[in-house]
C-alpha positions in Angstrom: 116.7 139.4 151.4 120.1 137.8 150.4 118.6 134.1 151.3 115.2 135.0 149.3 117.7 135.8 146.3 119.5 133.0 146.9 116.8 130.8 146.7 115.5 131.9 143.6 118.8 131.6 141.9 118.5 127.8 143.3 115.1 127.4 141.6 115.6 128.6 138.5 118.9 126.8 138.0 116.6 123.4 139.2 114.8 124.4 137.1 116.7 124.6 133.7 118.5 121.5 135.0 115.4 119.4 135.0 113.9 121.3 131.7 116.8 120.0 129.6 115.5 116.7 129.0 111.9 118.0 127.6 114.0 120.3 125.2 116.1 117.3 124.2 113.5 115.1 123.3 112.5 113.7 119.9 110.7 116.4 117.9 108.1 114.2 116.1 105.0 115.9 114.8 102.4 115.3 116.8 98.4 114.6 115.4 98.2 117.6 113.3 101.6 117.8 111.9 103.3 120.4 113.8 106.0 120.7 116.4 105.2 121.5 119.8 107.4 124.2 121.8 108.6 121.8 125.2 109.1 125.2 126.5 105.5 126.8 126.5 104.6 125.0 129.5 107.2 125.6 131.9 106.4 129.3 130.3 102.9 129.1 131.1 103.4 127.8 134.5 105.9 130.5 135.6 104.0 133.1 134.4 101.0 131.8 136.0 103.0 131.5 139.3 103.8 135.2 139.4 100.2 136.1 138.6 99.0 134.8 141.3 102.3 135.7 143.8 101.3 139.1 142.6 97.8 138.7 142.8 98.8 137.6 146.5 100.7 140.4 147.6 98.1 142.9 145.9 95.1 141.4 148.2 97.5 141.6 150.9 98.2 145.6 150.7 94.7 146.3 150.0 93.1 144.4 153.0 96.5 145.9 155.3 95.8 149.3 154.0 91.3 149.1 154.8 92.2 147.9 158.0 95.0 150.3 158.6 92.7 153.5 158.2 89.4 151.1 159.5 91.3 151.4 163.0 92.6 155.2 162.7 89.1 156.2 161.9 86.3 153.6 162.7 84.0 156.0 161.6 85.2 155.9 158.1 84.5 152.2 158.1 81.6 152.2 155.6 83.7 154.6 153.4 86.3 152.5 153.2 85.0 149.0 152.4 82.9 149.5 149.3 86.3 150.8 147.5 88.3 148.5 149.0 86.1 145.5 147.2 86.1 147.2 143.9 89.6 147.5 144.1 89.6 144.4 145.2 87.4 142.7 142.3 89.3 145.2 139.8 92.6 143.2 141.2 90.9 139.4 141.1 89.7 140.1 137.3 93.4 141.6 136.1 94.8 137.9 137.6 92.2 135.7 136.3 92.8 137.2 132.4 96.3 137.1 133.0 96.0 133.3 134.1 93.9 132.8 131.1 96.9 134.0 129.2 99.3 132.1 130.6 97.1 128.7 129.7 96.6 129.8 126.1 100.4 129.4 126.0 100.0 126.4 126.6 97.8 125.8 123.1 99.5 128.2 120.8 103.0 127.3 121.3 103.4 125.5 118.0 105.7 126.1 114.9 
């Protein structure tokens, strides 16, 4: 757990390193005459990189679990896999909206 920690301390100090020249760039108005936020994308992409880390660990405890009780009880096997999709589906629509978010980020980080 302490290298995991570690390593994300690493990244996110990468990170900011390398994001310092996009903040120190010249603010000229683009096309329409307003500034655009350097920062809204690296925004954007982190958040869209937890989605779907979350998304991944979710899929991950759902198919563990439906297995888990699939080979305690074969005979609940039927029962187990038509929740098990709609919780599943439920999971897949919750990421994609939240990646839609994160893109509109993207567009709307203007002042």
């Amino acid at each position: 757990m302490k290298k995991a920690l570690q390593l994300i301390a690493v990244v996110v100090v990468v990170l900011l390193v390398l994001a310092t020249p996009a903040f120190a760039a010249d603010t000229t108005p683009d096309l329409h005459g307003t500034y655009v936020l350097a920062g809204g994308g690296v925004g954007a992409g982190l958040g869209a990189a937890l989605t779907i880390i979350g998304a991944g660990f979710g899929f991950g405890k759902i198919g563990a679990a439906a297995l888990e009780s699939m080979a305690r009880q074969p005979e609940v096997a039927s029962k187990v896999l038509v929740p098990m999709i709609a919780i599943a589906a439920l999971l897949e629509g919750a990421t994609l909206f939240a990646l839609v978010v994160c893109l509109q980020v993207v567009g709307v980080a203007k002042f």
